[in-house]
N, C-alpha and C positions, 0 to 999 in steps of 0.2 A: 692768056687770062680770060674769066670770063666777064661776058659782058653784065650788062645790068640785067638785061631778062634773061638771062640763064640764072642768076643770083636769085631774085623771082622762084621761079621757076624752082629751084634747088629746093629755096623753103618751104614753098607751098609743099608740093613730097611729105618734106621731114611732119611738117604738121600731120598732112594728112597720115602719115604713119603709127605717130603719136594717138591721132583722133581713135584712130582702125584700136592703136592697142588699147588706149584707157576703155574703149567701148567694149575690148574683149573680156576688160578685165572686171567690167558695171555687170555682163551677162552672166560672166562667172559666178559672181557673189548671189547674182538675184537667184539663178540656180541654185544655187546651197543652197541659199536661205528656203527658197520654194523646197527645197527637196528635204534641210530640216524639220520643217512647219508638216509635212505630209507625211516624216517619220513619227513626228510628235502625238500629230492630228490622228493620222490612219492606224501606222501600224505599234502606235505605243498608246494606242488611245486609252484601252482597259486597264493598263499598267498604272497611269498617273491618275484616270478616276479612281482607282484605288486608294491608292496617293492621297488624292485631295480629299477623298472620306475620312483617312484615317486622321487627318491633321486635323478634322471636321467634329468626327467623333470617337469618345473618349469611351472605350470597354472596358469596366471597370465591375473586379469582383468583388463578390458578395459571401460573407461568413454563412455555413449553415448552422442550425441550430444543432447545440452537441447532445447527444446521446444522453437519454438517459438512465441512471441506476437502479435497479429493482431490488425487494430483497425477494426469498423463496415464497412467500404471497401476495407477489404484486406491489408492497408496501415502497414508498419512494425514499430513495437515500439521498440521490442526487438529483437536484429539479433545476430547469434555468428560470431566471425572474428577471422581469423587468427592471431596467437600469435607466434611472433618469439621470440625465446627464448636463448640464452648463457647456454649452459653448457661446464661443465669441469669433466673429469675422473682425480682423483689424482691419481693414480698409474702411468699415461701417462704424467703427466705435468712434474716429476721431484721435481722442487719446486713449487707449488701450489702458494707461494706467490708471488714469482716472475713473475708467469702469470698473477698475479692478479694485479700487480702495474703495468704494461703492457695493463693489461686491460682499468685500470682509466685514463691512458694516451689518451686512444679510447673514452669512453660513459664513463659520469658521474657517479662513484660508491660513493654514500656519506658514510658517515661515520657509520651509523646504518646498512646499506645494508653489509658494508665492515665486520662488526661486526656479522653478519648472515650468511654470505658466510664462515666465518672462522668456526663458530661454526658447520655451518653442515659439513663441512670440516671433520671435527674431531670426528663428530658422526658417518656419514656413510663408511662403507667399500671403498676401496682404486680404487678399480674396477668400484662402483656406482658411475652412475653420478650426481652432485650437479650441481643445477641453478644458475646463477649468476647474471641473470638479466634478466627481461619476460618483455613485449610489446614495444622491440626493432622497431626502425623506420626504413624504407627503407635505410634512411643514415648513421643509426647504422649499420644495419644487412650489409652494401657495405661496410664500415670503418671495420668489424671485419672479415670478408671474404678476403679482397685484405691482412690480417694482418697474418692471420692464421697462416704460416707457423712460423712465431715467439710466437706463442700463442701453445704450446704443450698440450696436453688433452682437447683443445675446438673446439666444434662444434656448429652448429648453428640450434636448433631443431623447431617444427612447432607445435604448438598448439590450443586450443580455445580461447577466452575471449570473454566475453557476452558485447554487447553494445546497446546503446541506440539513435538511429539516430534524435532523439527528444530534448534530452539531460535535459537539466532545465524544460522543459516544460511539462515532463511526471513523473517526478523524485517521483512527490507523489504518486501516482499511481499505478505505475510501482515496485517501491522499488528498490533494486540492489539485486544483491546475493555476499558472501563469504566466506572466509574456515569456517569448519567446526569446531566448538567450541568443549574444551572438554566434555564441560558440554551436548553438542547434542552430543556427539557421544556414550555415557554412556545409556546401553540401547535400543540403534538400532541393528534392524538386518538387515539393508542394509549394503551391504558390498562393497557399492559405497561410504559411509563417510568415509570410513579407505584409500581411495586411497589419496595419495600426490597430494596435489595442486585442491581436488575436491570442487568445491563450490556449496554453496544451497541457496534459496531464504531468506533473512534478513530479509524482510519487505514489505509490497504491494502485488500487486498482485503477483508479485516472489515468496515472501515468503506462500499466499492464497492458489496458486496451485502447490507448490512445490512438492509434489510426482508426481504427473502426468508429467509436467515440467522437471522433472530427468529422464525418462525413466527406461530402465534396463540397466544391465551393459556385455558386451561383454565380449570374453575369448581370449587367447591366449598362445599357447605351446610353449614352451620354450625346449629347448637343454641345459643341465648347467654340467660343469664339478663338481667335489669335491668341490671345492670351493666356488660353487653356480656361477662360474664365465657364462655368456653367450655365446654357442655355434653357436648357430642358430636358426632360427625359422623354427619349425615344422608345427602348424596351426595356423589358427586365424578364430575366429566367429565375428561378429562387432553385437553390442548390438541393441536394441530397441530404436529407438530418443526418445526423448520425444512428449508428444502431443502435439500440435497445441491448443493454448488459444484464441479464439476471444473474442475481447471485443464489446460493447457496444459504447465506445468511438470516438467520431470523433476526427482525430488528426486535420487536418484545423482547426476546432474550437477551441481546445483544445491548440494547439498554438498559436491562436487569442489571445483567455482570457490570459494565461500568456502574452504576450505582453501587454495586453492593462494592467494587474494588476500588471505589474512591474514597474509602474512612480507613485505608491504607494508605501511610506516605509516597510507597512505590511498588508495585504486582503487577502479576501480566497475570492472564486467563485464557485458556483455548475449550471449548464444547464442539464436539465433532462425531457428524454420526459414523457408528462404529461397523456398519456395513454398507454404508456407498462414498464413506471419507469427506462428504459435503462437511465444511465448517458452518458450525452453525452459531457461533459467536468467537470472535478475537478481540482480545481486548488488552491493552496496555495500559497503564496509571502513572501517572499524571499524566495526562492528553492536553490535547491544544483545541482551539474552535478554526476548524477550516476555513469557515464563513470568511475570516478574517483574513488570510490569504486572496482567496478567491478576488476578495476586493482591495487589498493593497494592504499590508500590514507595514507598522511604523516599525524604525527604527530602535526606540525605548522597549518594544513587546518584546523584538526579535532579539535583543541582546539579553533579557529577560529570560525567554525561554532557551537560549544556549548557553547560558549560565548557570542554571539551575543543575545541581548535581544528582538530582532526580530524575533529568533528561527526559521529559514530556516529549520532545521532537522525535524520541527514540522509541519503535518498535519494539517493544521486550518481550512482547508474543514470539518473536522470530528472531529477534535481532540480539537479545539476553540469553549470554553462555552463562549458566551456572554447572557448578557441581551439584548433580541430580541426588546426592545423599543417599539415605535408605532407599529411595523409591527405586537405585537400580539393583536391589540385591534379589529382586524377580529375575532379574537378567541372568546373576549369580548360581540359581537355583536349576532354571530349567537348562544351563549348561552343562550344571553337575549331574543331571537326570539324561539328557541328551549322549552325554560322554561318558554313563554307565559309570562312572566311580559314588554313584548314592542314589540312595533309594529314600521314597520319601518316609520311610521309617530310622533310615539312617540317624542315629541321636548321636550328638558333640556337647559335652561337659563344657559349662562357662563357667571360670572361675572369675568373671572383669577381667580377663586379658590374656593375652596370646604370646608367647617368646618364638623369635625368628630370629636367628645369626645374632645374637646378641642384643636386642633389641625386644621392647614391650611394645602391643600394641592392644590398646585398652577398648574396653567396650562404653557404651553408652554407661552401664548400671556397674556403678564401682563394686559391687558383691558380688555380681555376677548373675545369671540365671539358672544355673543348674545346669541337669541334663535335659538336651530340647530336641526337636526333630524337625525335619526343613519347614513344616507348617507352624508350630511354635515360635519356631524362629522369626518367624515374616511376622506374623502375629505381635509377638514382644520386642521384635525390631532387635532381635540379638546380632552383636556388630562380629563375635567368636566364630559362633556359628558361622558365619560365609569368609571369615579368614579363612578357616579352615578349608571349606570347598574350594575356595580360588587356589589355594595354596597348592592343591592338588590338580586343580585344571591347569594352572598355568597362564600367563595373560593370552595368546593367543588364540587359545580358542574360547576364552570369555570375550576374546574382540570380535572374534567371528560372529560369536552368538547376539552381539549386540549388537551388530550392522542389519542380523537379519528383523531385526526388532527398529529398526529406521533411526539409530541411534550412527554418531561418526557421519555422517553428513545431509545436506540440505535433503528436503525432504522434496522441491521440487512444486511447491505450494506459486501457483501462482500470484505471486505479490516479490514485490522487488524489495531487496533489502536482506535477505534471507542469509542467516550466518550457518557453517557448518556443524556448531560442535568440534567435540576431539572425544575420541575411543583410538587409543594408543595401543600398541603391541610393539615387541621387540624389533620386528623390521624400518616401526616410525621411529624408534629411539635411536636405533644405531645412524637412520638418516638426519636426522635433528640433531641430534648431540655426541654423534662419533662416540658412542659408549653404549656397554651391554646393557640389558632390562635387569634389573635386582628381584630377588623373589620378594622382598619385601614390599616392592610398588606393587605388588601383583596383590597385598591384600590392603592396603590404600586404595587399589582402583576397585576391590569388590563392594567398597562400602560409596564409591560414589565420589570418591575424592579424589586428590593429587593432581593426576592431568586428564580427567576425565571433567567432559564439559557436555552438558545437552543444555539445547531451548526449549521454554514452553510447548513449541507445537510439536517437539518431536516425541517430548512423554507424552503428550497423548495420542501422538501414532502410535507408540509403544504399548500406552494399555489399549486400546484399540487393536493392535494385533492381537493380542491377548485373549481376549476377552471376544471376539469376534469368530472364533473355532481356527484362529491361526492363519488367517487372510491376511496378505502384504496388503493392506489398502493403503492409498495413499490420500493426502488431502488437497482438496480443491477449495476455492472459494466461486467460483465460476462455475453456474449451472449453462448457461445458455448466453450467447454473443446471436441474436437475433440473424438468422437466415447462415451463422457461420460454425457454430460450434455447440456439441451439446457433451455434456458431463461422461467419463468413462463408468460402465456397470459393470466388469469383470475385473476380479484379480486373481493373481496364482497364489496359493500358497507359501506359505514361510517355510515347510519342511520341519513341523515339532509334533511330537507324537500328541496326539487327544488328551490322554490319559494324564500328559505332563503340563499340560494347560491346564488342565482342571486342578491339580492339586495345587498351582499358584494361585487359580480363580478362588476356590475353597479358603486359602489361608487368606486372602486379600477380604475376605467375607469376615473371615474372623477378627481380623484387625478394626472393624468398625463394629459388629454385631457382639465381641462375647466381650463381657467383663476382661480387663485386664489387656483389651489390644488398646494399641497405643492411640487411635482415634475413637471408642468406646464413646468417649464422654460428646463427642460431634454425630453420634449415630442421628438418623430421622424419625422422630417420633412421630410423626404422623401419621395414623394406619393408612397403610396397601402403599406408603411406598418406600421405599429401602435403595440402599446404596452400600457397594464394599470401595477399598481402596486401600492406599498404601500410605503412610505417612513419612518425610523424609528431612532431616534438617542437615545444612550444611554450614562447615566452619571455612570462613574466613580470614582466620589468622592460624597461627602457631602455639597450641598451648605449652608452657615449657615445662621441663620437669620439678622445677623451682614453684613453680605456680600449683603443678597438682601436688605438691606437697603439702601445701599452705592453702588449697583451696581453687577450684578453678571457676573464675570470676564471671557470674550470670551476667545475661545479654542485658538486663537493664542496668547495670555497671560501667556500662560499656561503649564510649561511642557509637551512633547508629552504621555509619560504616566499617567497624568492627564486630557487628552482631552477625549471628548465624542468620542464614538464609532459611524463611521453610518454604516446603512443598510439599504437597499430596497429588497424588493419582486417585485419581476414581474413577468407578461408575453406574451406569443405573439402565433399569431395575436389575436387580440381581441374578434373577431366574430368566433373562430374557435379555439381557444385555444390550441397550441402542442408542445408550448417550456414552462418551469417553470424555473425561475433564483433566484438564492441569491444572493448577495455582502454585504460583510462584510469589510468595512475601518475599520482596528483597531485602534484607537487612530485618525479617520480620521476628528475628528472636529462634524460632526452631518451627516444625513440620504442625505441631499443634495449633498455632496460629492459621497455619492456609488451610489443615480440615474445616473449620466451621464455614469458611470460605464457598469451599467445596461443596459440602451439605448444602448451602442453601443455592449454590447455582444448581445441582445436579435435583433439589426437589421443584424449584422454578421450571425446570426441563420437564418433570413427570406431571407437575400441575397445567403444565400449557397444554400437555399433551391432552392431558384428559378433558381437559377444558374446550379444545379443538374437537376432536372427537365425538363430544355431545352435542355438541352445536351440529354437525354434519349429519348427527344421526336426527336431531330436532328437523335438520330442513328435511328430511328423506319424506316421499311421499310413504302412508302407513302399509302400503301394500308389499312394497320394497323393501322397507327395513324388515318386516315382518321374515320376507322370502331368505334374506340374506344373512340372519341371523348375527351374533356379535360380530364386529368386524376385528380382525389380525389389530394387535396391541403397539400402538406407535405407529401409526401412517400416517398421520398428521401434521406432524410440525415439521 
């Protein structure tokens, strides 16, 4: 056994082993700790300064200011304007709704507005400010200022909103811009969609050059306590504008044409010059005001305008397939000259109507015209006459010929929305509808009907090729995208003999200039300037035989969407050829309706021109104009 001092003795040991280890294990830690504190300290030290800035301060972008629209002299389509704006901090108002009823007392809060100011309300932090209402007026922004001090958490802030000084007139064109959809923002790595309240191009040209139009986006340092609350501003970078768009566009004209095509219920209009394809007015009727978009359009409008079966929202410059009617039996002509089965002496007997495989097909003039020749023809808009020619060519190479004339598909016009038409041949029918082509659709498709479909802008690519010495030109709206893009100045040719151009130029002369052509009574009286063209009406229903028996029932008889559509081609001057026009009356009765149309866009065209011109020649110092004698006819607009 042991004694008492060895028992002693034992313990002290054990203690002191204990002591030795807890001591071992006090060194241990203070070591970590020391050697975490020196990882921290030394070699993580840049990493959490970092850190602690960035918790510190808040970089926060900045919208740049968007691009703006030109027309082809400098004139503004697209401007940004100052936006006064109402917000409110709720943590400063107290009660948020009691400003708010306070508010409605001041500027109009309806009842969806009211319903969106609550909601964000209650989404965003107490500190952030919520909008309450953007493009306050001079009389609002004075009413909510002399009020302020009863209004707690609101201020009166200063923003953009994109406007259009044009308004109706440029709406198709132009497009508008607006927020950011979710469905666009899924996918981007611009970090200018994620900003509140950023908008981007919807439609037109807005929507065409919308990257370039956005610019980049600015920075800005921020001071923020814990809370993310705002301390101060540290820096600010201001971003990149946007670029600078020219167009192509004359706004003068371009507000003409809408003027003169709004005492129509619904036409479109395209002006386009005929040797560099620049549009120099588009235009659709009924239009909408951008403006109104740009800043938030209700409800009641927007149902309004999708309702209307007049379709204002709709492009009809490009987006309106019609059957082009008489205007495509140029197309008919210079195939039959091109394919050597007629000469433009060639004469065809009308008696009103044609028989094929059993079947009549009638002319415009129930007696007929007589004996005619292809210029006649075009002239009195004889519907026999180009039966007969197609009848002989065949659809396929009346399709060829009409593709080469910018007809059968988009034209490639920069602007979104762009429909193709239809120019049918036997290889699209048998893929469409598993069945051969009938000769008889073959003279249905020479007068413009059945399943032949063109848009405004494409007849007047068509008479533009024409009438241009046979250049494919194609059309632009876009001269110039600032430091990125400028207009194309070459094209190749179409492949049609000279000789076979002029004698549709000559008969398109005659259908406006000699007694008895079918636009005659729409000629330009005004000396020195002049215009030819084509006139063209189409049917929209089925006349039956029941009906031309008894009488076939005029378009004012007639439901407005069962009335002929008109159209005319033109262009001007005559001798010198550099404006090309469409007009399309939809539902507008026949082709004599959209001549006078025509006329007075295509003498606006020659009167601006000259009007330009003199002025340039008025600035010229006297030494100069002197030296350089008359200048080249049409460089001006």
């Amino acid at each position: 056994m042991l004694s008492a001092f060895d028992r002693d003795a034992e313990r002290q040991r054990l203690l002191t082993r204990r002591m030795l280890v807890l001591g071992g294990l006090k060194a241990g830690a203070v070591s970590a700790l020391l050697a975490r504190l020196y990882y921290l300290q030394i070699v993580e030290s840049d990493k959490y300064a970092t850190m602690a800035d960035d918790n510190r301060i808040s970089l926060r972008l900045l919208a740049p200011p968007r691009g703006l629209i030109v027309d082809r002299h400098g004139v503004p389509l697209a401007v940004n304007e100052q936006n006064f704006r109402l917000v409110l901090v709720s943590e400063q108002a107290g009660n948020p709704q009691e400003v708010l009823d306070k508010v409605a007392q001041l500027i109009p809060v309806s009842e969806t507005e009211h319903r969106r100011i609550l909601r964000d309300l209650q989404r965003s932090r107490r500190f952030a400010p919520v909008t309450l209402k953007e493009n306050l007026t001079w009389d609002q922004v004075s009413a909510i200022e002399v009020n302020l001090p009863d209004l707690p958490g609101s201020s009166i802030d200063v923003g953009q909103v994109r406007s259009y000084p044009f308004g109706e007139a440029t709406a198709h064109v132009l497009g508008y811009v607006g927020a950011v959809s979710e469905k666009e923002l899924v996918g981007s790595e611009d970090p200018l969609l994620s900003l509140p309240g950023f908008r981007i191009g919807k439609n037109g040209v807005e929507r065409h050059h919308d990257l370039a139009l956005r610019g980049t986006s600015g920075t800005q340092q921020l001071e923020v306590n814990a809370v993310g609350r705002v301390v101060r501003e540290l820096s600010r970078e201001p971003g990149q504008p946007g670029r600078q768009v020219t167009l192509t566009l004359d706004a003068k004209l371009q507000h003409y044409v809408q003027q003169r095509l709004s005492a129509e219920r619904s036409a479109a209009a395209v002006v386009m010059d005929v040797q560099t394809g620049g549009i120099l007015a588009l235009n659709s009727s009924p239009s909408f005001d951008p403006n109104q978009f740009a800043t938030g359009i209700s409800q009641d409008l927007w149902s309004r305008l999708t309702s209307d079966e007049t379709g204002p929202l709709t492009n009809k410059a490009v987006a309106g397939q019609y059957p082009p009617g008489s205007t495509f039996k140029m197309i008919v002509g210079l195939a039959a000259l091109e394919a050597g089965i007629a000469t433009p002496d060639t004469r065809v007997f009308c008696p009103g109507h044609l028989e094929l495989g059993g079947h009549r097909f009638h002319c415009w003039k129930k007696g007929g015209h007589g004996g005619v020749n292809m210029s006649d023809a075009i002239k009195h808009s004889c519907n026999v006459y180009y039966f007969e020619m197609a009848r002989r060519l065949g659809i396929d190479r009346l399709s060829e010929m009409a593709r080469r004339f910018g007809l059968g598909g988009r034209t490639e016009l920069d602007l979104p929305g762009e429909r193709p038409g239809m120019i049918p041949n036997s290889a699209w029918k048998k893929a469409t509808f598993k069945d051969v082509w009938h000769p008889g659709e073959t003279l249905v498709a020479a007068i413009g009907q059945g399943y032949v479909l063109a848009t405004p802008i494409q007849l007047a690519v068509m008479t533009a090729r024409m009438v241009n010495g046979g250049y494919a030109v194609k059309p632009h709206l876009t001269s110039e995208v600032e430091g990125l893009y400028e207009a194309p100045t070459a094209w190749p040719e179409v492949g049609v003999k000279p000789e076979h151009l002029k004698v549709m130029i000559n008969a398109m002369n005659r259908v406006v200039t000699e007694p008895g052509g079918t636009a005659y009574s729409a000629r330009i009286m005004q000396a020195g300037m002049e215009m030819g063209g084509k006139t063209g009406s189409s049917l929209v229903r089925r006349i039956t035989m029941a009906e031309r028996a008894t009488g076939v029932k005029k378009n004012e008889d007639l439901p407005w969407k069962e009335r002929d559509h008109g159209l005319f081609v033109g262009y001007a001057p005559v001798h010198a050829p550099r404006f090309a026009c469409s007009v399309v009356v939809e539902h507008g009765g026949g082709g004599k309706f959209a001549a006078p149309i025509a006329r007075d866009i295509l003498l606006e065209c020659q009167m601006l021109d000259a009007a330009r011109l003199s002025a340039q020649q008025a600035e010229r110092p006297p030494e100069r104009a002197a030296d350089s004698g008359t200048p080249a006819r049409g460089t001006s607009l």
